[in-house]
C-alpha positions in Angstrom: 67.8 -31.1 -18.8 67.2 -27.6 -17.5 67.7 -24.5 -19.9 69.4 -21.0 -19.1 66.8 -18.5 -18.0 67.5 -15.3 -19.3 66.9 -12.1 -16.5 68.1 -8.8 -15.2 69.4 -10.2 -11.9 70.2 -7.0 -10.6 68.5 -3.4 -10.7 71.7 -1.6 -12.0 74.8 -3.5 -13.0 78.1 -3.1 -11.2 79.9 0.2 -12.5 83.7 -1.6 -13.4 87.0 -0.5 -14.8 90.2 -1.8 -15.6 93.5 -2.0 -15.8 95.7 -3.1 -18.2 93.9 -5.4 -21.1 94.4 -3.1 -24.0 94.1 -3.3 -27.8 95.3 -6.7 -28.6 95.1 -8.6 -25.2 93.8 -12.0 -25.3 93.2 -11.9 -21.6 91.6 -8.3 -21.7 89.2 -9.1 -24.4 88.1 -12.4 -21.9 87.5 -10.4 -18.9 85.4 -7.8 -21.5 83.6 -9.9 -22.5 82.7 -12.3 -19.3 81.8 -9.2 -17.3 79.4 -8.1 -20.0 77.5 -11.4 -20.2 74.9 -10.8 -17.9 74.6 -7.5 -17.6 75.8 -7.5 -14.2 79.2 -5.1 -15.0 78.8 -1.9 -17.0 82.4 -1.1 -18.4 83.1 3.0 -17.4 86.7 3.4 -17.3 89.5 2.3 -17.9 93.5 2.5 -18.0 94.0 0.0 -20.3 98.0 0.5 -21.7 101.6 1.7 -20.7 101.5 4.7 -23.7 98.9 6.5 -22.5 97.7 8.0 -26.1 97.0 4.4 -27.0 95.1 3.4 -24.2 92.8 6.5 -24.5 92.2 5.5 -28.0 91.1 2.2 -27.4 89.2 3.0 -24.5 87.2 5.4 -26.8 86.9 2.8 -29.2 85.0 0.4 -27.0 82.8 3.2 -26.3 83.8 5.0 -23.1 84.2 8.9 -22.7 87.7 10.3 -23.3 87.9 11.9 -19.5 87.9 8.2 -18.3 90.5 7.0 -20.4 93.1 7.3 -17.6 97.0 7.3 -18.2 97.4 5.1 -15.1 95.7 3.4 -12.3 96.4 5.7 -9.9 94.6 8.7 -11.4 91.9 6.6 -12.6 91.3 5.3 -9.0 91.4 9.2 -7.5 89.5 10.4 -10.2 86.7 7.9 -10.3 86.8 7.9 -6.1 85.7 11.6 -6.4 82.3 11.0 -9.0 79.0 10.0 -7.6 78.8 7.9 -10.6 82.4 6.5 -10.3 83.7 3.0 -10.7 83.1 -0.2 -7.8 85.2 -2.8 -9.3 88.3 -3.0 -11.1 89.8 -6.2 -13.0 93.4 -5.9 -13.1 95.2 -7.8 -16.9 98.2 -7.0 -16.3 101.9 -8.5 -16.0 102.9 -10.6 -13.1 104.4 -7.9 -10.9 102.7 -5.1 -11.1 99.2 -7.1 -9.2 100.4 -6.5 -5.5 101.0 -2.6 -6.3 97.5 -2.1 -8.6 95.6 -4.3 -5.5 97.0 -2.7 -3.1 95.8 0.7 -4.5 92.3 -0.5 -5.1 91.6 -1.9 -2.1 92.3 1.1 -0.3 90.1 2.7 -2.8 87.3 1.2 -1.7 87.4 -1.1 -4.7 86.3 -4.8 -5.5 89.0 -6.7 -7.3 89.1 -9.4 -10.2 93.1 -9.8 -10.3 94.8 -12.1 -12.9 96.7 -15.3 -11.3 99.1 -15.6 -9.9 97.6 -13.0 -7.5 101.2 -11.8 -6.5 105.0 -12.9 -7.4 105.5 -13.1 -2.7 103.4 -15.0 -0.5 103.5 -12.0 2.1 102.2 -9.3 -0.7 99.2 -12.0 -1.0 98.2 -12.4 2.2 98.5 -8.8 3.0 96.3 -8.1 -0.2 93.7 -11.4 1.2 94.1 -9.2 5.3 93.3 -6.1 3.8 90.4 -7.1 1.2 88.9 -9.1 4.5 89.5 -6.0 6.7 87.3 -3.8 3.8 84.9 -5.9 3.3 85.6 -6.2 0.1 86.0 -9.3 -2.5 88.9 -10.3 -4.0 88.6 -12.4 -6.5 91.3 -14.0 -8.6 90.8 -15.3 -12.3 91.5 -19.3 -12.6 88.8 -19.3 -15.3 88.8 -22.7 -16.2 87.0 -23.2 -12.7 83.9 -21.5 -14.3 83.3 -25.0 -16.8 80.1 -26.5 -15.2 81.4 -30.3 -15.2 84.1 -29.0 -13.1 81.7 -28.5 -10.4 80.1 -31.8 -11.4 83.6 -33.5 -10.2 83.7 -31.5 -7.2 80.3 -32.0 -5.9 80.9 -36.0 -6.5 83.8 -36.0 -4.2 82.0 -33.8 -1.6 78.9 -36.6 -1.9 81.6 -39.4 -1.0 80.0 -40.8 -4.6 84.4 -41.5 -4.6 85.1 -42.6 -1.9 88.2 -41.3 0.3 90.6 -39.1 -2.3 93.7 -41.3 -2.7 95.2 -39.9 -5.8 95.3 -36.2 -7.3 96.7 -36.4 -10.9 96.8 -32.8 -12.8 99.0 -31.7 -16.0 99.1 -28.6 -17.9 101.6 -29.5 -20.5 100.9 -27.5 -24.1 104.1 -27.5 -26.6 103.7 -24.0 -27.9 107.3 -22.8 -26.4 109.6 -25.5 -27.5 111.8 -23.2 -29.1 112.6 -19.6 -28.2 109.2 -18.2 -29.2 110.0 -15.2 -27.5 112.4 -14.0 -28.9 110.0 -12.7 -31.6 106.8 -12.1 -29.3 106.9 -9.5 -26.4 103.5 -10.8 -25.0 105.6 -14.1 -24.6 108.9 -12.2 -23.4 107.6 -10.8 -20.1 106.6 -14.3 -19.3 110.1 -16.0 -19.4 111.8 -12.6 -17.5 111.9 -13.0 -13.9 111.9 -9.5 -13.4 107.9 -9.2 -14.3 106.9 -13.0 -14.3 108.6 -13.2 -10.6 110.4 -16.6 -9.8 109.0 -19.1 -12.3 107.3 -19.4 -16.0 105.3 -22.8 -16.0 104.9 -22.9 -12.1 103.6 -19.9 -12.0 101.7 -19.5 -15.1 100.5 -23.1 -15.8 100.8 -25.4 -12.6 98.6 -23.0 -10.4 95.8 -23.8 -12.5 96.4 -27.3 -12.1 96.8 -27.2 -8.3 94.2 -24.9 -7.9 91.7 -27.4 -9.7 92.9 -30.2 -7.9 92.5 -28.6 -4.4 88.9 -27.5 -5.7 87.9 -31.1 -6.7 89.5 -33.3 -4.3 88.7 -30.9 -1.4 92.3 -31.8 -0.1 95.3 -29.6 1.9 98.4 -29.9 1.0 100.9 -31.5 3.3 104.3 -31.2 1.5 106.1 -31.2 -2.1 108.9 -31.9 -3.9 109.6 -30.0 -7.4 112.1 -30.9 -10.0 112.2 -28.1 -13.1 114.0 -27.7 -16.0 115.0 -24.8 -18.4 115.7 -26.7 -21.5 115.4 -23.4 -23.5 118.5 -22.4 -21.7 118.0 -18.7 -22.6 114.4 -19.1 -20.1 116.9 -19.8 -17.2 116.7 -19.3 -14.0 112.9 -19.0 -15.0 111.8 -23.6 -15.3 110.0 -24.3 -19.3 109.2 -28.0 -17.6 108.5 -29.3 -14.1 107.7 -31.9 -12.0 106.0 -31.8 -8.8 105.4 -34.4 -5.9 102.3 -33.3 -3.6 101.7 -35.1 -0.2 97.8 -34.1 1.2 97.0 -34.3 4.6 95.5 -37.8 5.3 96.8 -40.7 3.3 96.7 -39.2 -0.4 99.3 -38.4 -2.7 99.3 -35.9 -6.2 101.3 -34.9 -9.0 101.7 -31.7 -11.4 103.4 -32.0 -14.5 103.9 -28.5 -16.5 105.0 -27.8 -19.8 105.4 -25.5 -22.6 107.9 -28.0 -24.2 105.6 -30.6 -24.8 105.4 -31.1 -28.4 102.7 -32.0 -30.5 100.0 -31.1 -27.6 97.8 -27.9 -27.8 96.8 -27.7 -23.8 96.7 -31.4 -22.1 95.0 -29.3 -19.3 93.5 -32.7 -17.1 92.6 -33.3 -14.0 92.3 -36.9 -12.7 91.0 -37.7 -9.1 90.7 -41.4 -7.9 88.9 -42.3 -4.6 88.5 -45.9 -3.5 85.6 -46.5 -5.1 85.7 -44.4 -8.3 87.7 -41.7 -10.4 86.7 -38.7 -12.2 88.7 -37.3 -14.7 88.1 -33.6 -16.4 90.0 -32.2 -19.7 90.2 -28.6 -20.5 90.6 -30.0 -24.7 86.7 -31.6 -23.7 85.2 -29.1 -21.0 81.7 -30.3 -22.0 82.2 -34.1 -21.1 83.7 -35.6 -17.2 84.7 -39.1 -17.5 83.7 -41.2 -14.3 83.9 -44.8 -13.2 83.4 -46.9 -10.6 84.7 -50.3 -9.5 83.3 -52.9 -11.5 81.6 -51.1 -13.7 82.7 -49.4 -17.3 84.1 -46.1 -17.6 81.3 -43.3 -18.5 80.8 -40.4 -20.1 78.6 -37.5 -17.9 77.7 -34.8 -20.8 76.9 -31.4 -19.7 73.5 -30.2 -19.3 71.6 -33.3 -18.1 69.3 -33.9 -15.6 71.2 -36.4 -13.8 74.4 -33.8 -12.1 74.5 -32.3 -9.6 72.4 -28.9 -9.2 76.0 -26.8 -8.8 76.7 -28.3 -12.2 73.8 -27.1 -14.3 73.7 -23.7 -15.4 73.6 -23.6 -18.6 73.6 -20.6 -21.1 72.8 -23.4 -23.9 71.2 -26.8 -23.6 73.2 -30.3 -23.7 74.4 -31.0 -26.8 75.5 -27.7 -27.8 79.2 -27.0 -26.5 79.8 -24.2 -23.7 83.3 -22.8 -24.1 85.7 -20.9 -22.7 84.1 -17.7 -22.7 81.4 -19.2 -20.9 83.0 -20.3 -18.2 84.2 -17.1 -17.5 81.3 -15.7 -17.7 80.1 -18.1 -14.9 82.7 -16.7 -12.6 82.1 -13.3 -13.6 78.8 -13.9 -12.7 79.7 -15.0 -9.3 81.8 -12.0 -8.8 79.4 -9.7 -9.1 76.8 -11.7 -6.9 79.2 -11.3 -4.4 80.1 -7.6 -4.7 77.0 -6.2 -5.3 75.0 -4.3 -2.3 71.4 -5.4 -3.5 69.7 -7.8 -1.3 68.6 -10.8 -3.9 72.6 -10.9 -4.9 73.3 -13.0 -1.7 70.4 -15.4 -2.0 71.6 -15.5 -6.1 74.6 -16.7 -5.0 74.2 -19.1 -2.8 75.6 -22.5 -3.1 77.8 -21.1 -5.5 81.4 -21.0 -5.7 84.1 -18.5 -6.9 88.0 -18.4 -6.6 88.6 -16.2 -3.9 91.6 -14.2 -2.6 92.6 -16.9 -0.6 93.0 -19.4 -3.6 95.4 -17.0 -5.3 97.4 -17.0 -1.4 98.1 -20.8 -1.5 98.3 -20.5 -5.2 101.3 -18.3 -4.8 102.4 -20.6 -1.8 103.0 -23.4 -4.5 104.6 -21.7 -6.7 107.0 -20.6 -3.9 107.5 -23.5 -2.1 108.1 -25.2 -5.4 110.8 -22.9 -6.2 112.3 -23.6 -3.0 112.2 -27.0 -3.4 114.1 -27.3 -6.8 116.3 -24.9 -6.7 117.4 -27.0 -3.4 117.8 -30.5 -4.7 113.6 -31.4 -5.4 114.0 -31.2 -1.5 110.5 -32.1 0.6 109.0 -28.6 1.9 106.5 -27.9 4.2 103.5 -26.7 2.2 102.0 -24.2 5.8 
């Protein structure tokens, strides 16, 4: 069992803003509060909300001086672009749409990014945002948190020891039951969701499957070939935007996936799992249980790994507490964030820091934004086969 060693990691921590994540927001609060973690990202400025009086407010409340409570991105990014002391990163928590524009902006700003998924609502804004952040040399990163649970890299580094076998099947679901009815009706954080308009051409595709094809692609190590999508709007005031679908994946090679997404799936809080099976063994990883990654093997019984044990794989054990205790979901993010800023910063121990680590990158939110596309195509065209390139 190895324990977290607490350090400064870095002389000075990463000055950071953001946009979007005000009073109230979930998703703001989570980036907050993963970027603080470590030390590694000193908040300095933000533009936190639409009504400028209330996003100056809460920005003082957190504890940041009034001139850097900014009405809007773009004079937060001119602004802090003209201060010796001015902002290097920016984490954008905002609705669907508005990522290509606020990217955009801060990449030609000379800014690193930590974007919200889906990275864009068009597969050419993403890989003009993944061209230019390449062209910069800057990082773009893109937050599928969930990657940041430790036994998420245990199942990833199992398939990339061949302890599996070759990858024949790629099972993921993200089906929660939250939505059954018209939720939204009553709950504008929900409405923007379910209104193609902001939330671009899908709800659960875009919100809920990426995750689960993004995990899959990061544990199996696999390409996708071609799909086949099937949705639904059985809330038939969510249409054209799906509440339910069904996906087909066919990976280069010989193996074959599915997706299943949900927010009409009574009775079930997240049923976030990913299941890989090789032809020797299968690995199987559940968001409800982040701690715990069931494996077997031919011939032998199923098994429980448990987090923070000697016996995973050294890309698997970083642990802020010891096995036994339960890392959450804050943690994880704070394991990305982490990553992030290893990668961004300018100091010369960040690169050795970060090596042999992984973080999702701009590219995962292009072929995350690929899937959603494509999938859209290929319902709203008979659950034809499309080419996944």
């Amino acid at each position: 069992m190895t324990a977290f060693v607490e350090q400064r990691l870095l002389h000075s921590p990463l000055r950071w803003g953001m946009v979007g994540g005000g009073q109230g927001s979930q998703i703001g609060y989570s980036h907050r509060d993963a970027a603080a973690r470590d030390g590694l990202m000193q908040l300095c400025a933000g533009a936190f909300d639409i009504d400028a009086a209330r996003g100056r407010s809460f920005g003082i409340s957190l504890g940041l001086a009034a001139q850097r409570c900014y009405a809007d991105y773009q004079s937060m990014f001119a602004a802090e672009a003209a201060r010796p002391d001015g902002i290097q990163v920016v984490s954008i928590a905002t609705p669907n749409s508005s990522h290509y524009a606020i990217c955009k902006a801060a990449l030609q700003a000379g800014l690193h990014v930590v974007c919200e998924k889906p990275l864009t609502t068009r597969l050419e804004e993403a890989l003009e945002l993944e061209a230019l952040a390449q062209a910069k040399g800057l990082v773009l990163g893109v937050m599928y948190g969930y990657t940041g649970y430790e036994m998420v890299q245990q199942a990833r580094a199992m398939v990339q020891n061949g302890e599996l076998g070759a990858v024949r099947l790629v099972h993921m679901q993200f089906a929660h039951g939250y939505h059954a009815t018209a939720v939204e009706a009553a709950d504008p954080g929900i409405q923007w969701r379910v209104t193609p308009a902001v939330s671009g051409s899908s709800y659960v595709i875009g919100d809920l499957a990426t995750h689960c094809f993004q995990m899959g692609s990061l544990i199996s190590g696999l390409q996708v070939e071609s799909l086949s999508c099937m949705r639904r709007s059985f809330v038939a005031s969510r249409a054209p935007l799906e509440d339910d679908a069904h996906v087909m994946l066919r990976y280069k090679g010989n193996a074959v996936g599915t997706v299943w997404a949900s927010a009409i799936n009574i009775g079930s809080a997240h049923a976030f799992k990913v299941r890989v099976v090789g032809e020797k063994g299968s690995v199987e990883w559940w968001d409800e249980q982040p701690n715990q990654l069931k494996v077997a093997f031919i011939g032998k019984p199923e098994m429980t790994y448990e987090r923070g044990h000697g016996y995973l794989d050294a890309s698997a054990r970083f642990e802020r507490v010891g096995g036994g205790h339960p890392s959450g979901y804050f943690d994880a993010w704070a394991n990305l964030y982490r990553r992030f800023a290893l990668a961004m910063s300018p100091e010369p121990q960040a690169k050795d820091l970060l090596a042999g680590q992984w973080f999702p990158s701009g590219q995962d939110g292009v072929e995350g934004v690929r899937f959603v596309e494509r999938c859209v195509a290929s319902a709203d065209q008979g659950s034809a086969w499309m080419d996944f390139a």
